[in-house]
N, C-alpha and C positions, 0 to 999 in steps of 0.2 A: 372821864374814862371812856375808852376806846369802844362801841360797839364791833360786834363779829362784823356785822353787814358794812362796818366804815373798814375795818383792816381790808376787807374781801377787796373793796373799791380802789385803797391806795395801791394793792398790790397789784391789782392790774393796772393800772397808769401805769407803775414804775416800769410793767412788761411792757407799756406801748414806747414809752419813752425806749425804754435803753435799745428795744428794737431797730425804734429812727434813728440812733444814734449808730448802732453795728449798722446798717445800710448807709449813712453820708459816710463814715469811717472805709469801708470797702469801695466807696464811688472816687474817694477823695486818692487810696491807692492806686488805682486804676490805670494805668499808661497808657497816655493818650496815641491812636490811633495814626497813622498820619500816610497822607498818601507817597509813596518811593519812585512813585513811575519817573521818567527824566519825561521832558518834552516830547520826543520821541513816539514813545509809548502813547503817553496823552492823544498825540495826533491820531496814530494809527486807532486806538480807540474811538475817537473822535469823528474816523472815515468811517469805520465799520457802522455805527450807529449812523451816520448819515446815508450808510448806503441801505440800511435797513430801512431807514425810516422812506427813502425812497422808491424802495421794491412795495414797501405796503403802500406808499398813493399809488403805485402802478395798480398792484392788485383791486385796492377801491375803485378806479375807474376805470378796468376791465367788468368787475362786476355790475358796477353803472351802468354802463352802455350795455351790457350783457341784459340788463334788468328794463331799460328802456326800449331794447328789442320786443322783446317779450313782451311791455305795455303797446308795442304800435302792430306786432303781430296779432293779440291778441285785440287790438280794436280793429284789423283791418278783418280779421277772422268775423268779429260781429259783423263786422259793413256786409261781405260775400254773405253771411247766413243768413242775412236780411233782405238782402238781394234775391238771394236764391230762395228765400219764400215767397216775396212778392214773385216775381215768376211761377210758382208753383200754382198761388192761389190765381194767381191771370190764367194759367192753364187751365186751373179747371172752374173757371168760371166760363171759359169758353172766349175769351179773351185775345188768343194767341191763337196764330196759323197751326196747326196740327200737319204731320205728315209721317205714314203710318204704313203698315198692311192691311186691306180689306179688301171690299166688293164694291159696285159699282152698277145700281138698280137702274134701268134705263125705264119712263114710261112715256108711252105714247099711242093714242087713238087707233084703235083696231075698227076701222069699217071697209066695208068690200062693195062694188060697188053695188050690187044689187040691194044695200041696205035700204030703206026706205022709213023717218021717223026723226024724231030731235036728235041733234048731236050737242052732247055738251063740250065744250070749251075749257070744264074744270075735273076735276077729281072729287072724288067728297069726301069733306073731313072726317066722318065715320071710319072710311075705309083708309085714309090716310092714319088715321088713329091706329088703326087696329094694325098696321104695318109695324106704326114706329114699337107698337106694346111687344110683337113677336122680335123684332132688330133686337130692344131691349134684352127679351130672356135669351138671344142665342150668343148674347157677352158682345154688345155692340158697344163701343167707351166712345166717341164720337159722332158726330152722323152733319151730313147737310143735308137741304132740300131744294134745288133749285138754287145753289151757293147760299143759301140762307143758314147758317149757322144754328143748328137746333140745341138750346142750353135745357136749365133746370125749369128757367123761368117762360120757356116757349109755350105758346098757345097754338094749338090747331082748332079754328071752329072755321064756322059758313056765316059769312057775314052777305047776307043781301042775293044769295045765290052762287056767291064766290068762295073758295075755300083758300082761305088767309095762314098763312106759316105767321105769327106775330102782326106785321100788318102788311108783309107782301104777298101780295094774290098771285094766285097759281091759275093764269088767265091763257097762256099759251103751253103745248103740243112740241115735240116731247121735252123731257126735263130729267135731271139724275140728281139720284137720291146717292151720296156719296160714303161709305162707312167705313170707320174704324175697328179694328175689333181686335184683339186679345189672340184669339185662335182666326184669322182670315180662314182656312182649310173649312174646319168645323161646323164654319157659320154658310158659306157656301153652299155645303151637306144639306143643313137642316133646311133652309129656302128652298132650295130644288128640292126638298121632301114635304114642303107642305103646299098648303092648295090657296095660299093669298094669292098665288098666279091666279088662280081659277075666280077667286073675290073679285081681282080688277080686270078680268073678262067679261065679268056680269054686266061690269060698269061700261062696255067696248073699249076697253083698257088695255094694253098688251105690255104687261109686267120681263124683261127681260133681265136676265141675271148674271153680268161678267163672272167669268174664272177670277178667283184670289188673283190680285195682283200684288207688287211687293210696295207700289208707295202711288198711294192716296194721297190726294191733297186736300184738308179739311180747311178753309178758311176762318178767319174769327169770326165772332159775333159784332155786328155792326150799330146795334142797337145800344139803350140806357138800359143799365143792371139797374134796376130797384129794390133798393135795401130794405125789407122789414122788420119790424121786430126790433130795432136795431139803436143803441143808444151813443152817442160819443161821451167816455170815462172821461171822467176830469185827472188832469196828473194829479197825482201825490207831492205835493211841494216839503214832505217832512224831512 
């Protein structure tokens, strides 16, 4: 005898069955499809799709090259910014000739002849010092001493009786102190307002101070930059 739960079962097969059957019965009506074009047609079909398909390799290898610009612009772009900061950083390491607006410190031995006493031969670092301190605050971005390139890493002392810019001595009469400055006008001003004239009189010094001109010539620094502090990064091979 039939269980419910075995009718339930046959009754759905019979549904999957006569389904597959209504679907090959509707595939097997079906009339077949078939292409009508003459040759003709065929052809002209046949152009259009080729001319399609040739407009798009255009287009890909307009974007190509379009694409490869843009790779060799864009590395030629690094190369200049790379460039142009090595230059920057040679600037202002003091590296590079400078040529600028500023002043033009002339010094030279002030005696008369009735002086009678030692004459010195040099300047002294002290009062060399205390020059370059005031150039500093009136916005001096450059400076020489005697074409001696004065950078971050310059030394002014007194070696032995001499007064040494790094390691060239300031052994001869007169010499110029050449400056760059931001405002030439202003820095001018403020020298002829202070009394360093009067500093390197004490010394028989006679401090003179050109008018702003419009182009200084600063030379580089001729000397070794010594790096401190300083480590060489390993690349990243990742």
């Amino acid at each position: 005898m039939l269980t419910q739960k075995t009718i339930w079962h046959f009754t759905l097969v019979s549904l999957i069955i006569g389904f597959m059957l209504a679907v090959q019965f509707q595939t097997n009506n079906e009339p077949d499809v078939r292409d009508t074009r003459d040759i003709w047609e065929i052809r002209q079909d046949l152009k259009k799709e080729q001319e399609l398909h040739k407009q798009l390799l255009n287009e890909i290898r307009k974007y190509e090259e379009t694409l490869e610009k843009y790779e060799q612009q864009r590395s030629e772009s690094k190369g200049a910014i790379l460039r142009q900061t090595v230059e920057e950083l040679k600037k202002e390491a003091g590296l590079t000739e400078v040529v600028g607006e500023g002043v033009v410190l002339y010094v030279e031995q002030m005696y008369d002849e009735s002086y009678v006493g030692p004459i010195s031969d040099t300047v002294s670092a002290e009062l060399l010092r205390r020059l370059m301190n005031e150039l500093n605050m009136y916005g001096a971005q450059y400076v020489a001493i005697a074409d001696q390139r004065v950078v971050n890493t310059t030394v002014i002392r007194d070696i032995n009786g001499v007064t040494k810019v790094d390691s060239y001595p300031l052994r001869s009469f007169p010499f110029e102190i050449k400056v760059i400055a931001a405002d030439a006008e202003k820095m001018y001003n403020r020298l002829k307002a202070s009394t360093i004239a009067d500093d390197f009189a004490i010394e028989n010094l006679l401090l003179t101070i050109s008018e702003p001109q419009q182009r200084v010539v600063i030379p580089p620094y001729d000397g070794v930059v010594r790096v401190k502090q300083m480590e060489a990064v390993e690349e990243d091979r990742r």
